[in-house]
C-alpha positions as CSV (number, residue, x, y, z in Angstrom):
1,X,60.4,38.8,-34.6
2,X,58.3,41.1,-32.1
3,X,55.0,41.5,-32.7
4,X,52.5,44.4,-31.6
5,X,48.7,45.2,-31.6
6,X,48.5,46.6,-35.2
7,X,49.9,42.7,-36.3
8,X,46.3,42.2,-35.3
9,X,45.1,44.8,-38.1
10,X,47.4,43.4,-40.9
11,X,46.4,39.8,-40.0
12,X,43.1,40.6,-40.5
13,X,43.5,42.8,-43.3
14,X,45.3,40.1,-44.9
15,X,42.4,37.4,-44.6
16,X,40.0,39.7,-45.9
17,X,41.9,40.8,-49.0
18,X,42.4,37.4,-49.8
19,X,39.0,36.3,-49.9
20,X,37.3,39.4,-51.6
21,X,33.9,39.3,-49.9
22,X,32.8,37.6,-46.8
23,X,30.2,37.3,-44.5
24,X,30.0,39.7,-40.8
25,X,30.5,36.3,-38.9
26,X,33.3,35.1,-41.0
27,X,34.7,38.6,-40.5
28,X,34.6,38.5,-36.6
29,X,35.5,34.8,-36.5
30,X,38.6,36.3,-38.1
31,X,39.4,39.3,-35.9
32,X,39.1,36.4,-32.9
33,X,41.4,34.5,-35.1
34,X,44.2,37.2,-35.8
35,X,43.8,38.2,-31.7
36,X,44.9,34.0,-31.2
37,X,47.4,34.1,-33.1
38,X,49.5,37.3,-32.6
39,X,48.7,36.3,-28.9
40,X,50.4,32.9,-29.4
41,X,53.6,34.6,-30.9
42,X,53.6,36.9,-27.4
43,X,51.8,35.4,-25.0
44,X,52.9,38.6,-22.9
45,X,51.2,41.3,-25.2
46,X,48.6,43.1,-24.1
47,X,46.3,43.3,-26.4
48,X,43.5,46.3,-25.5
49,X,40.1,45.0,-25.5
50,X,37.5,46.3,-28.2
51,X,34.2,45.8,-29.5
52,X,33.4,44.8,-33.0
53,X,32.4,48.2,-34.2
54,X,34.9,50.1,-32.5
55,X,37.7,47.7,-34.4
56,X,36.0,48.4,-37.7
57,X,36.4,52.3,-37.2
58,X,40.7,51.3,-36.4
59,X,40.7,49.3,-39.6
60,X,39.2,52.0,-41.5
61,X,41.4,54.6,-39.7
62,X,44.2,52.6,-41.2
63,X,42.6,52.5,-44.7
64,X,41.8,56.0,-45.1
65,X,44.8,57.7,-46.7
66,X,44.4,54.6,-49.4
67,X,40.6,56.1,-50.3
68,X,39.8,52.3,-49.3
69,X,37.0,51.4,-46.8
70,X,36.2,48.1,-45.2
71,X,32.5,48.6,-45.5
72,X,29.0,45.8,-45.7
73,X,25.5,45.5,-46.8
74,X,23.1,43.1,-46.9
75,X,22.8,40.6,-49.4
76,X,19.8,41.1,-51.3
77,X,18.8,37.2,-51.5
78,X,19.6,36.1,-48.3
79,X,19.8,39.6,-46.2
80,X,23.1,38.4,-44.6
81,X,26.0,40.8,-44.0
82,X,28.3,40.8,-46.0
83,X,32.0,42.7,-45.5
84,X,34.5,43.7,-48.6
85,X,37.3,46.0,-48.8
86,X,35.7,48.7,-51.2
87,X,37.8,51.8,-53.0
88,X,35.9,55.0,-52.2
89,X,36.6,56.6,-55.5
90,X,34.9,55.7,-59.1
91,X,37.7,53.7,-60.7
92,X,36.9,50.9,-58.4
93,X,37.0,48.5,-61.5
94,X,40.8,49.6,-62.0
95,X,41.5,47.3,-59.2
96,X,40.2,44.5,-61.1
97,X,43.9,44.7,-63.6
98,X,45.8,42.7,-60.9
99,X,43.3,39.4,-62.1
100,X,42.1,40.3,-65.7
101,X,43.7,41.4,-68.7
102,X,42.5,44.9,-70.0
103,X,40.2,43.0,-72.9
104,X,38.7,41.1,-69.7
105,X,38.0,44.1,-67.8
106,X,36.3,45.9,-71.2
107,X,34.1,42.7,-71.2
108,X,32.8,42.8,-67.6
109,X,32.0,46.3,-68.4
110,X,30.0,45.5,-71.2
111,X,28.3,43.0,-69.4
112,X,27.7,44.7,-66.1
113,X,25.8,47.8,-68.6
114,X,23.9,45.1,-70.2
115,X,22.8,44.2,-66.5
116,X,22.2,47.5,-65.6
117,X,20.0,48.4,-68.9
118,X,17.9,45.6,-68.5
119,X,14.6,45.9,-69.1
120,X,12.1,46.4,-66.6
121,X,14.0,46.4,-63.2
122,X,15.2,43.2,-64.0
123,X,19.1,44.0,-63.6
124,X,20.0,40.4,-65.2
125,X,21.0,39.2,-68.9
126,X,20.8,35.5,-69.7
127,X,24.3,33.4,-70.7
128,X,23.9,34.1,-74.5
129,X,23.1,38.3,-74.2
130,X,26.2,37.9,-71.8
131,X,28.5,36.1,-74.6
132,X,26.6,38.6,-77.1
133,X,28.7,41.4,-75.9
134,X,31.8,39.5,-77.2
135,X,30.9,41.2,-80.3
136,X,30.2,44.7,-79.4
137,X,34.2,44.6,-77.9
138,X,35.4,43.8,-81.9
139,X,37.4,45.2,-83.8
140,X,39.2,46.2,-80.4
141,X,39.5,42.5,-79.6
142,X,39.1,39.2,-80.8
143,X,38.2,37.5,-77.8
144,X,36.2,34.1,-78.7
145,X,32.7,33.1,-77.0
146,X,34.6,30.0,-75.4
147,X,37.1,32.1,-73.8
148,X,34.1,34.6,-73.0
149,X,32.7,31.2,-71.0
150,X,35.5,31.3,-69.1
151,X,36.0,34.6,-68.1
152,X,32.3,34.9,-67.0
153,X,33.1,31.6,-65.0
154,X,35.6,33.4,-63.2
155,X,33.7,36.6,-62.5
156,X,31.2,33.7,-60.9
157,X,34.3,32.0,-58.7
158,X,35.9,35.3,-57.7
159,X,32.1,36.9,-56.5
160,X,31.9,39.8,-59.3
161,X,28.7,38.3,-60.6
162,X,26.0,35.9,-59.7
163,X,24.8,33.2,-62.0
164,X,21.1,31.9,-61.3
165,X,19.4,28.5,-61.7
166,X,17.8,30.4,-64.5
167,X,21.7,30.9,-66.4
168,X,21.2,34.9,-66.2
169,X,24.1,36.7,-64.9
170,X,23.4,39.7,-62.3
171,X,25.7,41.5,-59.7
172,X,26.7,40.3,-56.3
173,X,27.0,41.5,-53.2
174,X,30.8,42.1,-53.9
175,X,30.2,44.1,-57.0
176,X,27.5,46.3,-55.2
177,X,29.8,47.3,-52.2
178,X,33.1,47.4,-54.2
179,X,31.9,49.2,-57.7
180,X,29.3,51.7,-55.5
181,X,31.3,54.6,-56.5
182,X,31.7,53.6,-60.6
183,X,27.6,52.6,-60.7
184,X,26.1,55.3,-59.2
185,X,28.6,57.7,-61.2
186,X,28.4,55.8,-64.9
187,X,24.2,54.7,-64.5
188,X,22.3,57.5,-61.9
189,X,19.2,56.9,-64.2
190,X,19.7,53.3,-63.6
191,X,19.8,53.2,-60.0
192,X,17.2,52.4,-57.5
193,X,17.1,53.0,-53.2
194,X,15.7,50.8,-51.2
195,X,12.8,53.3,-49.2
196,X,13.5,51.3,-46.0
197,X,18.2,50.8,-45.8
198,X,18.6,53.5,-48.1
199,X,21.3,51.2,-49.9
200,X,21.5,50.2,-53.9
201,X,19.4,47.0,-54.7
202,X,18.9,45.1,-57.8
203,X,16.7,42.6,-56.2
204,X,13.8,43.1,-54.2
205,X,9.7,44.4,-54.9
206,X,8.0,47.0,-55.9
207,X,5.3,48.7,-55.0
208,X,2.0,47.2,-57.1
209,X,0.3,50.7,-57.4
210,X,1.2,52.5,-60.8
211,X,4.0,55.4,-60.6
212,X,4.4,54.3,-57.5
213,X,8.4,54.8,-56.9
214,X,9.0,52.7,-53.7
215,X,11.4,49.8,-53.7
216,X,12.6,47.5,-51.1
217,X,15.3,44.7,-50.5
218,X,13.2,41.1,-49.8
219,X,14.6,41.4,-45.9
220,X,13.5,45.0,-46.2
221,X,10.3,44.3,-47.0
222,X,9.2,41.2,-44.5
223,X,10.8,42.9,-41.8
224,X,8.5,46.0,-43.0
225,X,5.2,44.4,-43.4
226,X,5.6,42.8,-40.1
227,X,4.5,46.2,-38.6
228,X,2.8,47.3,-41.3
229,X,0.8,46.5,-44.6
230,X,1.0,50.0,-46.2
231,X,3.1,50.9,-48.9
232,X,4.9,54.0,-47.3
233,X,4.1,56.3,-49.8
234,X,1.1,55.8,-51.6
235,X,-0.7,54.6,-48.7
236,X,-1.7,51.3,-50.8
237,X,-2.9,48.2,-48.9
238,X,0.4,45.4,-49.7
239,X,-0.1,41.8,-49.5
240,X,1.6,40.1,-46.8
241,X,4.3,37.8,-48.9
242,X,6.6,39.1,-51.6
243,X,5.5,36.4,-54.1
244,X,2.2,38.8,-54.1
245,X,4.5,42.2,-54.9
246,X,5.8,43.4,-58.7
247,X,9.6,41.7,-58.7
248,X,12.7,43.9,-58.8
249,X,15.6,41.5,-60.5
250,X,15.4,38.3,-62.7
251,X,11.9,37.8,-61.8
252,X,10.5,40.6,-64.0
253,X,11.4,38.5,-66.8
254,X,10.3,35.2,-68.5
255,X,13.1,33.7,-70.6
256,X,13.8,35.2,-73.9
257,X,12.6,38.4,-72.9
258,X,15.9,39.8,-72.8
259,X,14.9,41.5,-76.2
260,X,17.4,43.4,-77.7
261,X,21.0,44.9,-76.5
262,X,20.8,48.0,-75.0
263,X,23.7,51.5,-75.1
264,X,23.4,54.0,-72.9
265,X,23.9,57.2,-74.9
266,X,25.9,60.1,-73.6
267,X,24.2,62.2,-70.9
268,X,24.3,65.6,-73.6
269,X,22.5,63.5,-75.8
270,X,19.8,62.0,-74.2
271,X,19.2,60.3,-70.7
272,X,17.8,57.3,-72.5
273,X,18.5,54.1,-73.5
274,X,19.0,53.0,-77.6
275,X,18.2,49.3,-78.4
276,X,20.9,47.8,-81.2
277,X,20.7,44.6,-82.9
278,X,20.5,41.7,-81.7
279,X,18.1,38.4,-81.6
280,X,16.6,37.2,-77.9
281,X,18.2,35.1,-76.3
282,X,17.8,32.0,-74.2
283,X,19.4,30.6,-71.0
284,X,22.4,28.6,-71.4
285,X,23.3,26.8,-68.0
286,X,26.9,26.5,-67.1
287,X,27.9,26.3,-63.5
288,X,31.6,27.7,-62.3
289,X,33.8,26.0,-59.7
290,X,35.3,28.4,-56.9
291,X,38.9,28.5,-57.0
292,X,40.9,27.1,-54.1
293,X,43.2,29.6,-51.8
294,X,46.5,28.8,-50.1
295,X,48.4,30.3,-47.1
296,X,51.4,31.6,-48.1
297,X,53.1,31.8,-44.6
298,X,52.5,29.8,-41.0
299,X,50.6,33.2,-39.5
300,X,48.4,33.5,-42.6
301,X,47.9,29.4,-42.8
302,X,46.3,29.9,-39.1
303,X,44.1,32.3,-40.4
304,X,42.3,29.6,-42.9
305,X,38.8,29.9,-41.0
306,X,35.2,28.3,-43.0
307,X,32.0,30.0,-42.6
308,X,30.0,27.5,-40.1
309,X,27.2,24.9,-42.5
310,X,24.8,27.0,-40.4
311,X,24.8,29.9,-42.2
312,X,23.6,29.1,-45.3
313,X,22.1,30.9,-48.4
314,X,18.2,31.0,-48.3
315,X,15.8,31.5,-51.8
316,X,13.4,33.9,-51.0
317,X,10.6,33.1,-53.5
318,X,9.2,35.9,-55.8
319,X,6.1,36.4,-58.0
320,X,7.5,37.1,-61.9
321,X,5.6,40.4,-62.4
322,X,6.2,43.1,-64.5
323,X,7.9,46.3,-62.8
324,X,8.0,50.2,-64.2
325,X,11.2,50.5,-65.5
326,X,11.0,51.9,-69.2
327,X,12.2,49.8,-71.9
């Protein structure tokens, strides 16, 4: 079968869809990768010469009458870049139906409003307020807490959510470039800007002074304070280490602070948050395994590239203070 330059695109397009999320040298490693091998099938094609960027816009050229976007940001722990197919519209989670049952989908919902409500700026929820919300889906379903376990194992696996040392669940860097569209439109309250990339973050510091609004990624802010120790805004003199700031994510929050489980009323109602029963909750460690992938055909089995052991994930440490956010 002939092959052309746009084998090159759907090559590509095909490595990325089947690994959900992946980093900006695992991307280009795979461009270089789908260039090999449509060049090995024709070793006469002439295939035009590009630049990273430029190939990016041509991918996205390709995606646009699907509303999709191939799209990064950088990962709020580790500040890597990170690339994802994401759906411009707000139903992004409706591309979730092809993995999980509808009652599955409901769940992560319930758990990702949980996250977003949480107290503080803390954007987490330990293992048990996660399996709590097993009960809010009832009489609807009748889902069990063990098969809740294993659902939230596989939003772990497939990259929808991140599970700490701690046991509390909070979004990933998947889940913040492909569900953009649905968190900004379902929790505006909820959302805060990072003063320095302008993107969404969950995880980061604050600004010590009271009232103080500004908020910035942990590679934000040490690439910041490099040049300056000045909070931007208020003008207040900023230690020179995050451990010293207030925490934005799990941080802002000693275990069993969770209190208790939090509905977002509707906007003609009121723009706050109601507190429901519940107990507080403790960590419950449980670690997921990542599921394996398989080529299905002898193109797509050349295209099985590893991220290098040199990039690897870094902890950037954080002081647990108290943030702003209203409980």
């Amino acid at each position: 079968m002939p092959v052309n330059q746009k084998d090159v695109q759907r090559l590509f397009l095909q490595a990325v869809f089947s690994r959900g999320v992946l980093s900006g040298k695992l991307a280009q490693t795979l461009w270089e990768k789908a260039k090999e091998t449509v060049q090995a099938v024709d070793e006469e094609l002439d295939i035009a010469e590009s630049d990273w960027d430029t190939f990016v816009t041509e991918v996205n050229d390709s995606l646009n009458a699907l509303d999709l976007e191939f799209r990064h940001v950088q990962d709020e722990t580790t500040g890597r870049i990170m690339y994802a197919i994401a759906n411009r519209k707000d139903d992004t989670i409706a591309q979730m139906a092809g993995d999980y049952a509808p009652v599955e989908i409901s769940f992560f919902k319930a758990v990702v409003e949980q996250i977003m409500l949480a107290p503080r700026e803390s954007y987490s929820i330990s293992s048990l307020a996660a399996l709590r919300e097993v009960s809010a889906l009832k009489p609807k379903s009748n889902m069990s807490k063990t098969q809740a376990e294993v659902v939230l194992s596989s939003f772990v696996a497939k990259g929808w959510l991140l599970k700490s040392k701690r046991g509390r669940y909070s979004l990933s860097a998947r889940a913040l470039l492909e569900l953009s569209p649905y968190l900004k439109s379902t929790y505006p309250e909820e959302i805060l800007e990072c003063v320095i990339c302008y993107e969404m973050m969950t995880k980061g510091v604050a600004c010590p002074s009271p009232n103080c609004k500004v908020r910035m990624h942990f590679h934000c802010f040490t690439k910041y304070s490099a040049r300056s120790r000045q909070c931007t805004t208020c003008k207040k003199d900023w230690p020179p280490n995050p451990e010293s700031m207030t925490a934005v994510g799990e941080a802002a929050l000693r275990d069993g602070e969770d209190g208790k489980r939090r509905v977002r009323r509707p906007v003609e109602d009121s723009d706050e948050e109601e507190d429901t029963g519940g107990d507080n909750d403790d960590d419950e460690p449980s670690q997921p395994s990542q599921p394996d992938r398989k080529s299905k055909s002898h193109q797509e089995a050349n295209m099985d590239v590893d991220e290098d052991d040199d990039e690897e994930d870094s902890d950037t440490p954080v002081k647990r203070t108290r943030g702003s956010r209203k409980n």
